[in-house]
PDB file of N, CA, C and O in Angstrom, chain B, residues numbered from 101:
ATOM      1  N   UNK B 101     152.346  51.941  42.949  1.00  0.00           N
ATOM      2  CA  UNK B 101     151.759  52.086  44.275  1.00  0.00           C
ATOM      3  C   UNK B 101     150.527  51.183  44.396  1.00  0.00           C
ATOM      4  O   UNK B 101     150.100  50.604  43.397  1.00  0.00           O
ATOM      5  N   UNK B 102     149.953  51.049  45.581  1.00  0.00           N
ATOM      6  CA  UNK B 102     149.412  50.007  45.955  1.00  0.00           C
ATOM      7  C   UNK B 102     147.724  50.694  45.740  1.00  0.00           C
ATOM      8  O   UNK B 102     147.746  51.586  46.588  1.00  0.00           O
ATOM      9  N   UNK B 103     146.507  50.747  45.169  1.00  0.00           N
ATOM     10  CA  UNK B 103     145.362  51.373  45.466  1.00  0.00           C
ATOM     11  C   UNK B 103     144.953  51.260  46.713  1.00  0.00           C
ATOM     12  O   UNK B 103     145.432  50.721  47.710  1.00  0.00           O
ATOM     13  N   UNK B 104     143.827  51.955  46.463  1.00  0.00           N
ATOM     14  CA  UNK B 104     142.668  52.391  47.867  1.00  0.00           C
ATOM     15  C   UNK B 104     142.192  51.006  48.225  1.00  0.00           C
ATOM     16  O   UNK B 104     142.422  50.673  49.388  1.00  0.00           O
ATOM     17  N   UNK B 105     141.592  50.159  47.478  1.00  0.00           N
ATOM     18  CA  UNK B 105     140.804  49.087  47.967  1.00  0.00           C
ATOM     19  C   UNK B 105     141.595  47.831  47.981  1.00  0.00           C
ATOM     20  O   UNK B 105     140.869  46.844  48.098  1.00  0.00           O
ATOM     21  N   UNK B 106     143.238  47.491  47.871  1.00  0.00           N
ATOM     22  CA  UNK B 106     144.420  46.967  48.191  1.00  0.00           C
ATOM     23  C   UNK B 106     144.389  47.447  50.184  1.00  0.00           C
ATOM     24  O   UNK B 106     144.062  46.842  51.204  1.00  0.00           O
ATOM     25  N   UNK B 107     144.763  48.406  49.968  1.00  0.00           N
ATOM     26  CA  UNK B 107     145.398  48.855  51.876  1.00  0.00           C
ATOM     27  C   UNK B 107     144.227  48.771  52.799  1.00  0.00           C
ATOM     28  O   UNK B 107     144.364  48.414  53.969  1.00  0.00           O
ATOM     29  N   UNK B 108     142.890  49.151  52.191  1.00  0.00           N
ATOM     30  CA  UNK B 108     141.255  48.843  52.945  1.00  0.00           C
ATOM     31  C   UNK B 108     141.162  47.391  53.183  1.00  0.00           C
ATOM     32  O   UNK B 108     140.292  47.142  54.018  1.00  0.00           O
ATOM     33  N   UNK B 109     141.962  46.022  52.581  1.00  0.00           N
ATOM     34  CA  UNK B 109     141.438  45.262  52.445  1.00  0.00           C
ATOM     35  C   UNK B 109     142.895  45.048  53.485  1.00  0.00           C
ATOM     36  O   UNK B 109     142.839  44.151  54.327  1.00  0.00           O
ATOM     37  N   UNK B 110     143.660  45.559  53.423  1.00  0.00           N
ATOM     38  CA  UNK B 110     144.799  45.558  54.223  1.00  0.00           C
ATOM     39  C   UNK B 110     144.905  45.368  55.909  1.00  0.00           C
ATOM     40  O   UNK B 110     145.384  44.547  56.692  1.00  0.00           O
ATOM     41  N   UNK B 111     144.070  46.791  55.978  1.00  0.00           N
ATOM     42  CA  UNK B 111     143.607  47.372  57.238  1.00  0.00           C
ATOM     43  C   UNK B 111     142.632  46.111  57.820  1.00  0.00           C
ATOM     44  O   UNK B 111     142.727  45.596  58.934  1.00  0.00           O
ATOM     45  N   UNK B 112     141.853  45.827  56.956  1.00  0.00           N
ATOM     46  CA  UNK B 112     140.290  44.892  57.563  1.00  0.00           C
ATOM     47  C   UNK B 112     141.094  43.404  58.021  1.00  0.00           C
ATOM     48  O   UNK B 112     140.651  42.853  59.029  1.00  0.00           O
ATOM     49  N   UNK B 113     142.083  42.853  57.409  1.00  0.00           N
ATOM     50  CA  UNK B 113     142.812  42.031  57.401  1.00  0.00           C
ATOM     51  C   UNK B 113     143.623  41.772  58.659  1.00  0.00           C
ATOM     52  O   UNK B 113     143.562  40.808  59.422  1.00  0.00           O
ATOM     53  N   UNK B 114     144.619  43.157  58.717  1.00  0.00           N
ATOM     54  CA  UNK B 114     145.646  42.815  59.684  1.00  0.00           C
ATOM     55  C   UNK B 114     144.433  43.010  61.092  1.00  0.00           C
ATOM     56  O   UNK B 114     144.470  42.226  62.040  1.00  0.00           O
ATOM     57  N   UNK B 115     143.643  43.900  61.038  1.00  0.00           N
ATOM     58  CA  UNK B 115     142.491  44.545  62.279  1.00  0.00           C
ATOM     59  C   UNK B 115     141.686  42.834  63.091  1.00  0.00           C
ATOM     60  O   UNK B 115     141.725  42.237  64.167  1.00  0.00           O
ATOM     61  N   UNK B 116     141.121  42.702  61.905  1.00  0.00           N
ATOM     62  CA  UNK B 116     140.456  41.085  62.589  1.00  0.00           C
ATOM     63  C   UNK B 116     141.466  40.297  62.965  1.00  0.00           C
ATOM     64  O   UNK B 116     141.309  39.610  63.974  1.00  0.00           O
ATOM     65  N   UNK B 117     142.776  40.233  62.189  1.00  0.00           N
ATOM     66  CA  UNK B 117     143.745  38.901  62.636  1.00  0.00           C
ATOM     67  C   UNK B 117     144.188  39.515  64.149  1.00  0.00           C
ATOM     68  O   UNK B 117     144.165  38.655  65.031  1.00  0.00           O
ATOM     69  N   UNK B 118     144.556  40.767  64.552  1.00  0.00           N
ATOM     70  CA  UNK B 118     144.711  41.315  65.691  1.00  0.00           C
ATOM     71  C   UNK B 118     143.579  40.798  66.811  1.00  0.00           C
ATOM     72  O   UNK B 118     143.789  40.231  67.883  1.00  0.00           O
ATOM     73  N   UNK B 119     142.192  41.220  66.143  1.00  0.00           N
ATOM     74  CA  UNK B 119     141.054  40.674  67.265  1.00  0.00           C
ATOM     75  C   UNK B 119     141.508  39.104  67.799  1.00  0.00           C
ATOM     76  O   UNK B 119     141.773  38.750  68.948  1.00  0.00           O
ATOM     77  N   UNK B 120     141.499  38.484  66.824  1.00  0.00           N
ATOM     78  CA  UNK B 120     141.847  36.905  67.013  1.00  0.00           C
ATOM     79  C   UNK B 120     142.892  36.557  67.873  1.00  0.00           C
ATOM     80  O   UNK B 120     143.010  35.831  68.860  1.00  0.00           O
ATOM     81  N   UNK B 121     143.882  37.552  66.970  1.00  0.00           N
ATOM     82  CA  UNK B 121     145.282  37.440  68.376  1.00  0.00           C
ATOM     83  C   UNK B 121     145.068  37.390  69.482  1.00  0.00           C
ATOM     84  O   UNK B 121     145.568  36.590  70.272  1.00  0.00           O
ATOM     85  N   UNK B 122     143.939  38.618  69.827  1.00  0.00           N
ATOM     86  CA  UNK B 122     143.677  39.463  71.380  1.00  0.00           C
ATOM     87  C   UNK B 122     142.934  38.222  71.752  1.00  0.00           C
ATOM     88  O   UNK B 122     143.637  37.510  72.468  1.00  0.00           O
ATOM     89  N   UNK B 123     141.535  37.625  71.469  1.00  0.00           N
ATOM     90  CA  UNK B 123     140.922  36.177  72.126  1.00  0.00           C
ATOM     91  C   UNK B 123     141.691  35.032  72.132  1.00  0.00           C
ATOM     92  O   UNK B 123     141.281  34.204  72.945  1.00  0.00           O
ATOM     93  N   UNK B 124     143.122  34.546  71.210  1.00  0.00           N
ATOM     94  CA  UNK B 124     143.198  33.456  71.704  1.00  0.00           C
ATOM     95  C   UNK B 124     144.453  34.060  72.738  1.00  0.00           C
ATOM     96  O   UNK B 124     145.079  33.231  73.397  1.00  0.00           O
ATOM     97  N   UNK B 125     144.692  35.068  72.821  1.00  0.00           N
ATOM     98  CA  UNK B 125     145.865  35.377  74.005  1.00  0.00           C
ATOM     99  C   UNK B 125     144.911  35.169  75.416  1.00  0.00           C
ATOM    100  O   UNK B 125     145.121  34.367  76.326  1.00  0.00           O
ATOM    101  N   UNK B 126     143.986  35.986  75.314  1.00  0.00           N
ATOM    102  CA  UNK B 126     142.986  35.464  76.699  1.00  0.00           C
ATOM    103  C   UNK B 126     142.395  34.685  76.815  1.00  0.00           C
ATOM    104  O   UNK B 126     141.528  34.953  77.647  1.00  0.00           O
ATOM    105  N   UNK B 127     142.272  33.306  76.271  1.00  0.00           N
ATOM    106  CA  UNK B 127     141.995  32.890  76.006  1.00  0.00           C
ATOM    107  C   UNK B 127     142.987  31.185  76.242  1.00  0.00           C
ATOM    108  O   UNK B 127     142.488  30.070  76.394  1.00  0.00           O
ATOM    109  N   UNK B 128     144.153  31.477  76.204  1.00  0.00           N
ATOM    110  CA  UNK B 128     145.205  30.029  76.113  1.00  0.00           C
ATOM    111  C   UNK B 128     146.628  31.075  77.076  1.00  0.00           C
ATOM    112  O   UNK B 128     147.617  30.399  77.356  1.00  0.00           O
ATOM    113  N   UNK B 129     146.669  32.498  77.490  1.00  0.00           N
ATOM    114  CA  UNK B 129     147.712  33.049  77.916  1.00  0.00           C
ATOM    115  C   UNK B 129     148.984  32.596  77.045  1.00  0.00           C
ATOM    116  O   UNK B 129     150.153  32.735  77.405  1.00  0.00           O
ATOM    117  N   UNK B 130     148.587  32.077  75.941  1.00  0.00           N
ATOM    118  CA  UNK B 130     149.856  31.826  75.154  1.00  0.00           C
ATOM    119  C   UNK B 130     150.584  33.251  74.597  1.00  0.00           C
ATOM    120  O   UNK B 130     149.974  34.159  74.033  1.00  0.00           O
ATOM    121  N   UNK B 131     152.040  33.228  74.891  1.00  0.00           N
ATOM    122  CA  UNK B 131     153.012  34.260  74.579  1.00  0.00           C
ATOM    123  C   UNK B 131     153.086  34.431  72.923  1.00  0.00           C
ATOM    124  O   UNK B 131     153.460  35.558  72.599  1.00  0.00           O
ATOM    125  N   UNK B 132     152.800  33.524  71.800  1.00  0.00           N
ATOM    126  CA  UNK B 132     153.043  33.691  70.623  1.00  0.00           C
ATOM    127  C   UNK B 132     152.155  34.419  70.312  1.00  0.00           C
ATOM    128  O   UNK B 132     152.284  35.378  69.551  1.00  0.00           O
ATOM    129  N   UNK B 133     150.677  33.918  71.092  1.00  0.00           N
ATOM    130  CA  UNK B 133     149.381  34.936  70.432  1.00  0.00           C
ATOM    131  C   UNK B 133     149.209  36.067  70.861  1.00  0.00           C
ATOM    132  O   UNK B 133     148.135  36.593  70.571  1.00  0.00           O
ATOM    133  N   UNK B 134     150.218  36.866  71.721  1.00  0.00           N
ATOM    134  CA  UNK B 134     150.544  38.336  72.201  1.00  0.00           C
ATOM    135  C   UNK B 134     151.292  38.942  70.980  1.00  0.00           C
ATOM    136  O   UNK B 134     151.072  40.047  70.484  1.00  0.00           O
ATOM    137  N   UNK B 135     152.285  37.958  70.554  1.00  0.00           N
ATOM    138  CA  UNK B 135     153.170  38.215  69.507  1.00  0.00           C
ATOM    139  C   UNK B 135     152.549  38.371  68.444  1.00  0.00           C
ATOM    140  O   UNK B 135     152.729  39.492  67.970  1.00  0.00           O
ATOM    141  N   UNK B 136     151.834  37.667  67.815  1.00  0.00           N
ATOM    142  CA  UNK B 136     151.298  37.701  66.525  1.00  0.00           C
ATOM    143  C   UNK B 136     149.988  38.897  66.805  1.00  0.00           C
ATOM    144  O   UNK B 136     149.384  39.069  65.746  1.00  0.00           O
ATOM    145  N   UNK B 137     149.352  39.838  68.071  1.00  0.00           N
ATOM    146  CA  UNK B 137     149.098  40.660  67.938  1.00  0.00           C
ATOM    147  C   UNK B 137     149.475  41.844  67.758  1.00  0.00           C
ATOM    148  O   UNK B 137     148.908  42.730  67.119  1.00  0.00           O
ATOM    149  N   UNK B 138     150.481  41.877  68.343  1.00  0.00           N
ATOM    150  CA  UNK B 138     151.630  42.878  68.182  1.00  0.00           C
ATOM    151  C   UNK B 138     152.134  43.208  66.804  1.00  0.00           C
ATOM    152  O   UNK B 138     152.222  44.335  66.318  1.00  0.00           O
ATOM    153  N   UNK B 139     152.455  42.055  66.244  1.00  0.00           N
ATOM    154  CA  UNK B 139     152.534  42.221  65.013  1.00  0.00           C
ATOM    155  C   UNK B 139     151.749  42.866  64.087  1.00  0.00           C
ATOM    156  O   UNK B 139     152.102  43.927  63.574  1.00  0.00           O
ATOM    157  N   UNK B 140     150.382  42.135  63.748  1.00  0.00           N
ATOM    158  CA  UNK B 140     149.348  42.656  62.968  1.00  0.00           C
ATOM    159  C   UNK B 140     148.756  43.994  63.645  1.00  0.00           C
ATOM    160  O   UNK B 140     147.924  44.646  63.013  1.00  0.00           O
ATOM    161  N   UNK B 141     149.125  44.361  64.772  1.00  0.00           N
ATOM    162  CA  UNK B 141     148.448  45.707  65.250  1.00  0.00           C
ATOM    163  C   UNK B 141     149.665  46.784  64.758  1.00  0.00           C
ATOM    164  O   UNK B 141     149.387  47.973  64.918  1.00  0.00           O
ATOM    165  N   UNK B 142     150.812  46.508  64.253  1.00  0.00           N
ATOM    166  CA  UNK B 142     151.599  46.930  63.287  1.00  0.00           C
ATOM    167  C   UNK B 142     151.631  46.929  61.968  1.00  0.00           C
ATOM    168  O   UNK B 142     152.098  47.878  61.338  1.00  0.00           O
ATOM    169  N   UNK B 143     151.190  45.978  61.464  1.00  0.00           N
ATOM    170  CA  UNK B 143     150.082  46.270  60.204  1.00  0.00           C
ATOM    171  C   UNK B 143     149.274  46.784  59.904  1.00  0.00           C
ATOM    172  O   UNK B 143     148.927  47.201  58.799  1.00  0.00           O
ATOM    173  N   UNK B 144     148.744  46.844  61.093  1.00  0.00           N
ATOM    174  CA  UNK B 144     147.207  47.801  60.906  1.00  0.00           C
ATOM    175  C   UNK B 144     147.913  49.394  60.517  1.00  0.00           C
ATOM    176  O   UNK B 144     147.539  50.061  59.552  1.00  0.00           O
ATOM    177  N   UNK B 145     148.956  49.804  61.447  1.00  0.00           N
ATOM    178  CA  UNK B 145     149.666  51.019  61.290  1.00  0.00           C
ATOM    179  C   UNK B 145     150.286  51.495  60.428  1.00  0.00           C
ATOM    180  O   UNK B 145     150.455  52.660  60.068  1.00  0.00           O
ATOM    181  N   UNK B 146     150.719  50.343  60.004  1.00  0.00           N
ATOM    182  CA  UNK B 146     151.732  50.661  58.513  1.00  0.00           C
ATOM    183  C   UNK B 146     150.356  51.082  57.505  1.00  0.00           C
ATOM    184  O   UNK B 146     150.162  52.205  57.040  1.00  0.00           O
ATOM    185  N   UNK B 147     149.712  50.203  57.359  1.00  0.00           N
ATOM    186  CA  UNK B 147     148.334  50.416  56.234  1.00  0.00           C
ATOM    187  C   UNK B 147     148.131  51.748  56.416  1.00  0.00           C
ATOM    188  O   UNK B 147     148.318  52.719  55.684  1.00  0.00           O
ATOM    189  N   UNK B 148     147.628  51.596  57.758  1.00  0.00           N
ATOM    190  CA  UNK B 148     146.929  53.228  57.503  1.00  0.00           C
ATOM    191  C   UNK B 148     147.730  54.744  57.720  1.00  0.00           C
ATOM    192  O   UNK B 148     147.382  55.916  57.581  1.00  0.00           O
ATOM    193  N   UNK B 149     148.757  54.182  58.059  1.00  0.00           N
ATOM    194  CA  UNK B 149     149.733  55.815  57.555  1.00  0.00           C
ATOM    195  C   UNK B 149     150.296  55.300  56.408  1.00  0.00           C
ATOM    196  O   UNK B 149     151.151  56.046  55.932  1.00  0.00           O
ATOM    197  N   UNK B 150     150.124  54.375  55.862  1.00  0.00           N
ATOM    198  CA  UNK B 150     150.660  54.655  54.628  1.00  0.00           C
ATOM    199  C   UNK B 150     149.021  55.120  53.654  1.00  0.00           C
ATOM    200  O   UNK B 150     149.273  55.941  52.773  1.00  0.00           O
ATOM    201  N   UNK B 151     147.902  54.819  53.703  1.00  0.00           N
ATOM    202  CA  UNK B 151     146.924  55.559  53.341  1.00  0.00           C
ATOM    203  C   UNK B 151     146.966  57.120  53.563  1.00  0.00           C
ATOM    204  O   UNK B 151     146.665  57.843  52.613  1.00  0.00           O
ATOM    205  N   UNK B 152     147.379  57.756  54.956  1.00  0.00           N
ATOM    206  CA  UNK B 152     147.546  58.943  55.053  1.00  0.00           C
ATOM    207  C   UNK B 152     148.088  59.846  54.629  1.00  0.00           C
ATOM    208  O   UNK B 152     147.705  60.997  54.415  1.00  0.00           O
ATOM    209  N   UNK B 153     149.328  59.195  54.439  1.00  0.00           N
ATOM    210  CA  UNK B 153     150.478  59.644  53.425  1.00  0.00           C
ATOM    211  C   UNK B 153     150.129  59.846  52.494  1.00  0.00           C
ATOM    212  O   UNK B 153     150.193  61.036  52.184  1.00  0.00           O
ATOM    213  N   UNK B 154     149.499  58.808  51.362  1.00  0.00           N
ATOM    214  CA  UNK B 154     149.295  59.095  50.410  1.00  0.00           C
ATOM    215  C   UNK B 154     148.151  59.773  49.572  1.00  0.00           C
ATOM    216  O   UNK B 154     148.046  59.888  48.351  1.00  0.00           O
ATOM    217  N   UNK B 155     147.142  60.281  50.811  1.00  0.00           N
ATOM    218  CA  UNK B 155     146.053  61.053  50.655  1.00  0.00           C
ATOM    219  C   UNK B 155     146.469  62.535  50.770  1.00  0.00           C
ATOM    220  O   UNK B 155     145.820  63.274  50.031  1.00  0.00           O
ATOM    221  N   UNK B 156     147.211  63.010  51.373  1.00  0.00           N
ATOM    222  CA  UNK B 156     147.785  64.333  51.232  1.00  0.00           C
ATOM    223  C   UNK B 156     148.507  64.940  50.072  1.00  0.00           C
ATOM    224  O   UNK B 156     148.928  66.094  50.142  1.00  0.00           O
TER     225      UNK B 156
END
């Protein structure tokens, strides 16, 4: 299994690449950089229920 400071570094990761997504989408209205937020704001989710999960 993956540790605590692996999925923290996970979370901080996919979270900022999301921010970035979100400014260059408003930023250029480009459709990929909606996509690639979408994505990493699904990363962010996976990380942290999979932290949840495994804290119980």
């Amino acid at each position: 299994m993956v540790n605590l400071p692996a999925r923290l570094l996970g979370v901080i990761l996919s979270l900022a690449f999301f921010v970035f997504s979100v400014v260059m989408f408003f930023t250029t209205w480009d459709w990929v950089a909606a996509v690639f937020a979408l994505g990493s704001l699904g990363y962010s989710l996976f990380f942290m229920l999979s932290y949840q999960r495994n804290k119980s």
